[in-house]
N, C-alpha and C positions, 0 to 999 in steps of 0.2 A: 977262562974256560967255561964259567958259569953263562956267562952273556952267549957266548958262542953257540952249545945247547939248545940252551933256548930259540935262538933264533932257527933252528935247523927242524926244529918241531914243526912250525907251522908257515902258512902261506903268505907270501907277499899281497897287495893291494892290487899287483898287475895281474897277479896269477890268478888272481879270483875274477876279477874282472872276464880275463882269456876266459876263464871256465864256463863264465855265465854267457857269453859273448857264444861261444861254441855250442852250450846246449842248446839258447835260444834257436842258434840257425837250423841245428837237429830238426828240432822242433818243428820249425816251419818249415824245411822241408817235407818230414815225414804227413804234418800237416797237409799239404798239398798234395802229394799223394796219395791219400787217403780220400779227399775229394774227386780226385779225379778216377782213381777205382769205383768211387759210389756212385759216381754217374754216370760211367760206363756202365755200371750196373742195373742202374736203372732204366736205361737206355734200350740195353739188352731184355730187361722184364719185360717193359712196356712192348717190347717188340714181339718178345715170345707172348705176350698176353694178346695181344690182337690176331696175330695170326692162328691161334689157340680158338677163341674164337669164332672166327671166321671158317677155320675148318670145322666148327662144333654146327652151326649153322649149316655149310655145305651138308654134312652128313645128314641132316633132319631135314633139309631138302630133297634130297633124294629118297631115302628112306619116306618120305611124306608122294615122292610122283610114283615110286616104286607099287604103295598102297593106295593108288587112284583106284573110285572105285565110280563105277556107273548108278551115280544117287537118281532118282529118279521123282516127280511129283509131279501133281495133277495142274495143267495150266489152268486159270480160273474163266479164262478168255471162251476156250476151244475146248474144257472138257478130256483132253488128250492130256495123255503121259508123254513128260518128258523129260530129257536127261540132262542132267547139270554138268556143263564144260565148256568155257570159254576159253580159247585159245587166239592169240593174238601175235604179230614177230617182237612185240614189245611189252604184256599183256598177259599174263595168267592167272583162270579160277577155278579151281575143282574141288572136288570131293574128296576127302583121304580117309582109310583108317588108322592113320596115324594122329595122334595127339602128342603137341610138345610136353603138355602138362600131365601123358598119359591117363588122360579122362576118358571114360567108358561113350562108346558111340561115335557117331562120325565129324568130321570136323570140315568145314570150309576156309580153304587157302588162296590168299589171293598175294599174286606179285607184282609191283607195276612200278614206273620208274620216276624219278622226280627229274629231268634234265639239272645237271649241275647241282644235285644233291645227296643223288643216289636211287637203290632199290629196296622199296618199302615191303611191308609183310603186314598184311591183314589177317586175322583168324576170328572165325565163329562157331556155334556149333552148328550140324546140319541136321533139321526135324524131317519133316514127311513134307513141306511147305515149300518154295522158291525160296532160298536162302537171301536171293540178291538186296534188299530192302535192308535185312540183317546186316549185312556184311558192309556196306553204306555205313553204318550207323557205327560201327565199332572203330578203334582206335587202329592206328598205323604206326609202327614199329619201321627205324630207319632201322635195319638188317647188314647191307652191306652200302657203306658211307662212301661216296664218288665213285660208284659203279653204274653202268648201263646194261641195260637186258636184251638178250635176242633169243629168242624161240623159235625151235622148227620138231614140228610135230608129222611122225611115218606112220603112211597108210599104205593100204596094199590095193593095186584093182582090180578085177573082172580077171587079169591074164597072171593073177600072183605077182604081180611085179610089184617094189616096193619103192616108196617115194618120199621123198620130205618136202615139207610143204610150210608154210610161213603162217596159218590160220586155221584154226578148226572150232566148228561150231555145233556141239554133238546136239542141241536140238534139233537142227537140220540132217544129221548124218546117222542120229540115234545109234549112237556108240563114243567110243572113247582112243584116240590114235594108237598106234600099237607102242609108241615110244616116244618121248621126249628128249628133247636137246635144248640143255641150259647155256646161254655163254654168257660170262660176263665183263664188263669189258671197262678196265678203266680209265675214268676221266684225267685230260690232256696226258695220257700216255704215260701215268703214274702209277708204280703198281706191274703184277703180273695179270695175264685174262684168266678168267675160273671157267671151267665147265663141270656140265654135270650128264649124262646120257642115261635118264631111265629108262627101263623097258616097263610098260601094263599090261601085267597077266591078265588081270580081270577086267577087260577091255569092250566087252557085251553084256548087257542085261539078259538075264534070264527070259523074260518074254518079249521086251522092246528088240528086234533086229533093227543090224545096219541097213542102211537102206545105198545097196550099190549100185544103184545108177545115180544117185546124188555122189557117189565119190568119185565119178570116172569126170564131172566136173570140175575136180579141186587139179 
């Protein structure tokens, strides 16, 4: 009866074995699971991070063509005022008083596109001078990574009618289009397209006028 007892206490050789046999597989399973939530997870971050992002950019684009403003300075050539805005269908530089770094005074924006790289972002500040020398000289910033740019910039002419047009060159037009249109478009069809439609309020200089027989041109 003494031997019998005893033996009824404690565990066989097999049964520890099964036990340890059973946890280990626990184990690696719960193990594996756990992996693959983490990378899901991470997956999902990185996904919500970029698109985060990318909408943070959008927003300070627009907000940036929203405060286009008609910069203005002296050509060194011709003595004559004139206004800072190039506009291109692939190709854009203005004047804002937007600042990313909200810095006091104006700022110069430029956008333009690398085929098969994306669309870059230039900033400078803007003095009383021709920015364009400046703005050469500062660093570029990859913005939005395998996108393509297209620009179409609204004018209005002689009869109020309003138009969108693929170029605007306010030294020639001495003003600033009434609105912008961003697209952007991603490379081999990866991706959804962005747009962005500012309007500019402040689309005329104070003394420089538009010159509307140059617009019934465009």
């Amino acid at each position: 009866m003494y031997l019998s007892y005893r033996q009824s206490q404690g565990f066989t050789l097999i049964e520890v074995v099964l036990a340890l046999g059973l946890t280990t597989l626990l184990l690696g399973l719960l193990s594996s699971s756990v992996f693959i939530v983490a990378g899901d997870w991470n997956r999902s971050s990185n996904s919500l991070g970029e698109n985060l992002e990318v909408s943070l950019a959008l927003l300070q684009l627009d907000r940036a063509l929203h405060g286009a403003f008609p910069h203005s300075f002296t050509n060194e050539e011709t003595l004559n005022r004139q206004i800072y805005f190039t506009g291109e269908s692939d190709y854009l530089s203005w004047v804002s008083t937007v600042s990313p770094q909200r810095s006091p005074g104006l700022t110069v924006w430029e956008l333009f596109e690398d085929s098969g790289e994306g669309a870059y972002l230039r900033l400078t500040p803007a003095f009383s001078d021709n920015p364009t020398q400046r703005l050469e000289e500062s660093n570029s910033v990859l913005l939005f990574p395998g996108y393509d740019l297209e620009f179409r910039y609204l004018y209005e002419d002689l009869d109020q009618n309003k138009t969108w047009t693929d170029g605007w060159e306010a030294q020639e037009l001495l003003g600033l289009p009434l609105a912008v249109y961003v697209r952007l478009i991603p490379n081999a069809n990866q991706g959804e397209e962005l747009e962005i439609v500012a309007r500019i309020r402040n689309n005329e200089h104070r003394s420089i006028r538009p010159n509307d027989l140059e617009r019934l041109d465009l």
